[in-house]
C-alpha positions in Angstrom: -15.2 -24.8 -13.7 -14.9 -20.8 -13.9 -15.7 -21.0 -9.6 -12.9 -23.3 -9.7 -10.3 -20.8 -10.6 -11.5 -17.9 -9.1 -11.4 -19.9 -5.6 -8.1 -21.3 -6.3 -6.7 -19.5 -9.3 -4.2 -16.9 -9.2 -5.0 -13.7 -9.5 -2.8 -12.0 -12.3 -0.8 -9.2 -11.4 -2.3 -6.3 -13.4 0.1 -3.8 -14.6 -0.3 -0.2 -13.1 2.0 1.2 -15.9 0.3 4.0 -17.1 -2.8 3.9 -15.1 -4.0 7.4 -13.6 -4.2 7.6 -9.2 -5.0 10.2 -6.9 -3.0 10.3 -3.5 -6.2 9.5 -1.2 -4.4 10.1 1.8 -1.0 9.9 3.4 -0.3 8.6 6.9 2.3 9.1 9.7 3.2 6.6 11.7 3.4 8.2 15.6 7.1 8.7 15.9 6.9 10.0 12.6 9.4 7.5 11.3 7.0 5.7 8.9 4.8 6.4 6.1 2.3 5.2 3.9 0.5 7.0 0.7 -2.8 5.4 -0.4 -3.0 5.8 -3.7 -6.3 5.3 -5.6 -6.0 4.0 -9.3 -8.2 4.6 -11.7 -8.9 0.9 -12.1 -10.9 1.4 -8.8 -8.2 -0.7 -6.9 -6.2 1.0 -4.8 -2.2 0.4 -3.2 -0.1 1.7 -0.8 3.2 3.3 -1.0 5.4 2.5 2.6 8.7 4.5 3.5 10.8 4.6 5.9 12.4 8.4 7.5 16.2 8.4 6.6 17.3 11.5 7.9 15.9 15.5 7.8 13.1 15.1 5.5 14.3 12.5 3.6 12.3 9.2 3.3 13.1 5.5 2.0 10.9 3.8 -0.4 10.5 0.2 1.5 9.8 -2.9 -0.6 12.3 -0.7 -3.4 9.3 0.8 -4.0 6.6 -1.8 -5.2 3.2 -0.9 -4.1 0.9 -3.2 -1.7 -2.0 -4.5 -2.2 -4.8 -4.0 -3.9 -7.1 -3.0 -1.4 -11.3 -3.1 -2.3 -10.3 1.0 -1.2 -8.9 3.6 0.8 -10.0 3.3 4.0 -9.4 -0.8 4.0 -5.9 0.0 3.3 -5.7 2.5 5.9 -7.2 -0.1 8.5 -4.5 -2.5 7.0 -1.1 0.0 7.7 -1.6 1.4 10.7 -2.7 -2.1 11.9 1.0 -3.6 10.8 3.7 -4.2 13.3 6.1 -2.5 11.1 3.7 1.0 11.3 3.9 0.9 14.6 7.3 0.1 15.3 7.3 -2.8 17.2 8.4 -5.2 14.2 11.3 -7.1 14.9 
């Protein structure tokens, strides 16, 4: 039965309170008016953090700032952003 729920079980939503990252990366969307830091936790899962340009420097957590993912790492959620309608600006 343990096959059973990992195929159709939920998977719990671990809490990232306290858990240690490192910024792997941070990417720009072309116009520059989009962003996404991939952050790698220490729990060897990593998430991304999307914004939004406001104005000047200033950038908008989206989502009010809960992460996406996890991702199995960094360059999966790279290949995952700038693959998203709303990283590219053509979302609607």
């Amino acid at each position: 039965m343990a096959w059973w729920k990992r195929l159709f079980g939920r998977a719990k939503d671990e809490s990232l309170d306290g858990t240690m990252y490192r910024v792997a990366s941070t990417v720009y969307s072309k116009d520059g008016k989009r962003s996404a830091e991939i952050r790698n936790f220490s729990n060897g899962k990593t998430y991304l953090l999307e914004s939004e340009w406001v104005e000047g420097t200033t950038f908008k957590d989206r989502h009010a700032g809960k992460l996406v993912g996890p991702f199995g790492s960094p360059k999966l959620a790279e290949r995952f952003i700038v693959a998203t309608s709303w990283f590219n600006g053509t979302e609607q």
